[in-house]
Structure formats: structure tokens, C-alpha cells
N, C-alpha and C positions, 0 to 999 in steps of 0.2 A: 529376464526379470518381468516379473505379471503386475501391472499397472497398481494391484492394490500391497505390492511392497517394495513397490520403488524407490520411496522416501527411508527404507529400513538402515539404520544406520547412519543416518546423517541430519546435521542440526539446523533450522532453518528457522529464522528470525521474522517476527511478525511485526510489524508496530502496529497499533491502532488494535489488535488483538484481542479486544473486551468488546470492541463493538457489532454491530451486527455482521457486516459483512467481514470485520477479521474473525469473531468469530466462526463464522461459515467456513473462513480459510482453512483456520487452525485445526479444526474439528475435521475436515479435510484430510489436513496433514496428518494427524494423528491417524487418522483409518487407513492411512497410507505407510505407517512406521517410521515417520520421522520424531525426532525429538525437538519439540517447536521450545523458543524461550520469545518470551513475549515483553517487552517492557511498557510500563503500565503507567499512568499518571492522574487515571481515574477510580476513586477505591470502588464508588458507584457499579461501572461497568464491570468491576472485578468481581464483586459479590452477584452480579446479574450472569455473568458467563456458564456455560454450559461443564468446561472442562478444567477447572482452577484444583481440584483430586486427581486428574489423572496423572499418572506418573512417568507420562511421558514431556507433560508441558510444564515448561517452569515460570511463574511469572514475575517479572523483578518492579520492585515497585520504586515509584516517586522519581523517575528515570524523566527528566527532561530534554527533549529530544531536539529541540532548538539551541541547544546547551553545550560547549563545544567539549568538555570533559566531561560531562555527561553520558553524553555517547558512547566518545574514547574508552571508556571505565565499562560502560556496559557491552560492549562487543568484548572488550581485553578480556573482562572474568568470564565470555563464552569459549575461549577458545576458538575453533576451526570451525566457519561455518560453512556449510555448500550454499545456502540459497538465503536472501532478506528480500521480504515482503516491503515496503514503504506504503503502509494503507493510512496509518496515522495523518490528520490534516483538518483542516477548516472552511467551513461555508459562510461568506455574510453576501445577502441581497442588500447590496447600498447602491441607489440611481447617483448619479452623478453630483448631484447639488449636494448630494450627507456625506462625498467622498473627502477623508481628510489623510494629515500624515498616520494618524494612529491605525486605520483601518487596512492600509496599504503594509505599514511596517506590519501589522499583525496577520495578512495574510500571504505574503511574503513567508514572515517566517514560521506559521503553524505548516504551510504545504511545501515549497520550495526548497528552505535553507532544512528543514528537518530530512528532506529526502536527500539532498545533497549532503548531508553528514552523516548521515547513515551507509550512504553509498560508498562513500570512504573509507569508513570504519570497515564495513565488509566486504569488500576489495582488499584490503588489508589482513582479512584473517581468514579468507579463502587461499587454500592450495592444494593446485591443481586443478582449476577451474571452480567452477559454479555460474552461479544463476540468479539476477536482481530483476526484482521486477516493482515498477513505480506504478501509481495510480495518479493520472493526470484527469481529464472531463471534458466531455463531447462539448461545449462551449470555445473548450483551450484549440482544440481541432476546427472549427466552424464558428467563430467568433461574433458572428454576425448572432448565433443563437445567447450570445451574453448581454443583451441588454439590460442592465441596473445590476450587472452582475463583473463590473470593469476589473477590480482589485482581486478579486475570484479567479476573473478570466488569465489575466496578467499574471499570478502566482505559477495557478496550472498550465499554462504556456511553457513558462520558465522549466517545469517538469518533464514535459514533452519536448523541450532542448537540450534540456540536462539529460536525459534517456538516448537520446539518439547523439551525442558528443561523445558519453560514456561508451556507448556501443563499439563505437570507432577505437576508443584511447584503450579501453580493456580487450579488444579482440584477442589480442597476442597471450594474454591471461587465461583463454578460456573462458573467460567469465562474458556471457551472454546477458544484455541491458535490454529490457523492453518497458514498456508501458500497457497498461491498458486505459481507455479512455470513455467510461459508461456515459448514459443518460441518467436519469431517475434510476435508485435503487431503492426497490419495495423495502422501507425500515416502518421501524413505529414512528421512529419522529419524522419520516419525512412525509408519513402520513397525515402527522399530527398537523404537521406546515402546510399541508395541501390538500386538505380535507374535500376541497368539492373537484376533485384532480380524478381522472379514468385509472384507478390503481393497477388495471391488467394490462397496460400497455412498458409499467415499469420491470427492470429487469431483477430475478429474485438473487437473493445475496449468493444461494448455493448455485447458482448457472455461472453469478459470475466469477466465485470460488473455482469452478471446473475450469475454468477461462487461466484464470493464474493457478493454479495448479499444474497446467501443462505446461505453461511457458517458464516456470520453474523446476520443472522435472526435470533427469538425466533424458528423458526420452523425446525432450526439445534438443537437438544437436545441432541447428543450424539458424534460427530465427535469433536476428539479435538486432535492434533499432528500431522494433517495430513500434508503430502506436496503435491499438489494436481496439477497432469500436466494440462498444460492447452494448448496444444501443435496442436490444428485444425490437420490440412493434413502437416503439416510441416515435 
């Protein structure tokens, strides 16, 4: 099987999928012949996406991914999946003295509890193996690099636990867990936030799409807990 139809035939789940770098992923998968379903919670990024016609991608809308039936409902009407992405998730820069219950419960559950229910849900409707791949963040691996960034740090830690637990408990399934764990990823907004920032040291969304792309391929057969820097010249 030649790398540009390896995905042919099989359906593989994006979250976060309207944004830059999902869609990088999706756009990916698509050139690859998979049939991606995407669930969506932003109409914004939906009317911004590149491939919301193609009739390979489906995108389910108002799908709340912190939402325990939510989920449930949105994996069950996929049927069989090989591979879920977990890109969907959240950033806040809060120093210490602005940290409250509200910023911790919300980033908690926009990156953590969303990838741990999703991971559920498709483990659940994979067979015969497949392929989950989470997005944690080079702070959650090297901590010391999260200053004013604790509730952030803390979430995507949890991710990068929950990847490498899962690795372990699904081996016998087939189903291969990893993570990848960027620096800066060149987006507009994260431009927009960092505007006197060295933009060529950040990693571009389609480098780090080839990144998960593989570790969700059939022609990953053996990596599975990994947490995988994804850090360019940063």
C-alpha cells in the first residue's frame, strides 16, 4: 500500500478539525483516502475550512466534546472507526495571582476531559485495531517552560498521562495511543498573540500534520505511548 492511499477506506475522526492545524490534518487525510467526520462547535471555523464540499469529509455540527452523551451520540452514528485525532482543546496565559476555580475547571475540561472521552468513545468503535493520537504541549513535557501558563500546563500533562496509560490498557486491542507535544504552531491567531515573536522558529501546521499522519497510519505497527516533540528550531 503506497503512503498516498493508505487511509483509503477507512474513517478517521478529527476534533478540532476547522482549525488551522486540524485542518492541515484533515486535508491530509483526505489526500490520503480516508473518510474523515469531523465534529464541530465552531460555525466560524466551519465556513473558514478548506474542505467542508469534499465528499469525503463529514462535518457534524454543535457536537460538544466535554459532553458525556455528546460524544457517545457522535462516535455511535460513525460507526467503525480506525483512527481519532484529539486536536480540539484550549490556551489561557493566566500568572498565578488571576488563577481561580473557573480557569482550571475550563482548562481541564476544553483539553483533558474532551480527549479522555473521545478516547473512549473510539476505542469503543474500533475493530480490529487502530490508531488514537492526542495533542498534549512541550510545556506539559518540560514544565519549567510553563510559567504563567500552570492551568494549561496541568490540563496537557494530564493528556500526556492519559496517552501513555491508554497505551498500556489498549495494547491487547491493537489500538496504538500516542501523543504528540508541539511548541508554537505558525497560526494567524497565534500570530496575532505574538506579534513581535521570531515566526520562523514556529512549527507549520502541515509538518506537524505529517507528524500525526504517520503515527495514525496503518504503517505505524509498533509506536504506541509515545510523546513525540514536535518542537521545529524553537
Amino acid at each position: 500500500m503506497s503512503e498516498r492511499s493508505e487511509y483509503e477506506g477507512r474513517t478517521v475522526v478529527v476534533t478540532g478539525g476547522t482549525g488551522a492545524l486540524g485542518s492541515a490534518v484533515v486535508q491530509l487525510l483526505l489526500e490520503r483516502g480516508a473518510r474523515v467526520r469531523v465534529p464541530c462547535f465552531d460555525v466560524g471555523g466551519y465556513e473558514r475550512c478548506g474542505f467542508r464540499d469534499h465528499e469525503r469529509a463529514h462535518v457534524v455540527h454543535s457536537v460538544d466534546l466535554a459532553n458525556d452523551a455528546a460524544v457517545r451520540q457522535f462516535y455511535a452514528e460513525g460507526g467503525t472507526v480506525w483512527g481519532s485525532i484529539h486536536i480540539a482543546g484550549g490556551f489561557a496565559f493566566t500568572p498565578l495571582a488571576e488563577v481561580d476555580r473557573a480557569v482550571i475547571d475550563q482548562q481541564v475540561r476544553m483539553n483533558t476531559t474532551t480527549s479522555l472521552l473521545c478516547c473512549r468513545e473510539a476505542a469503543v468503535h474500533m475493530q480490529g485495531g487502530g490508531r488514537i493520537v492526542n495533542v498534549s504541549a512541550r510545556p506539559a513535557l518540560d514544565p519549567r517552560q510553563g510559567a504563567q501558563l500552570s492551568p494549561y500546563v496541568v490540563a496537557k500533562a494530564g493528556v500526556a498521562a492519559l496517552t501513555q496509560a491508554l497505551a498500556s490498557e489498549l495494547l491487547a486491542q491493537d489500538i496504538l495511543v500516542n501523543a504528540i507535544a508541539p511548541s508554537v504552531i505558525d497560526t494567524p491567531s497565534n500570530r496575532d498573540a505574538m506579534a513581535a515573536a521570531d515566526f520562523t522558529t514556529w512549527v507549520k501546521p502541515a509538518d506537524v500534520a505529517e507528524v500525526i499522519g504517520f503515527l495514525a497510519s496503518p504503517r505505524n505497527r509498533v509506536v504506541s505511548g509515545a510523546l513525540v516533540p514536535v518542537y521545529g528550531r524553537a
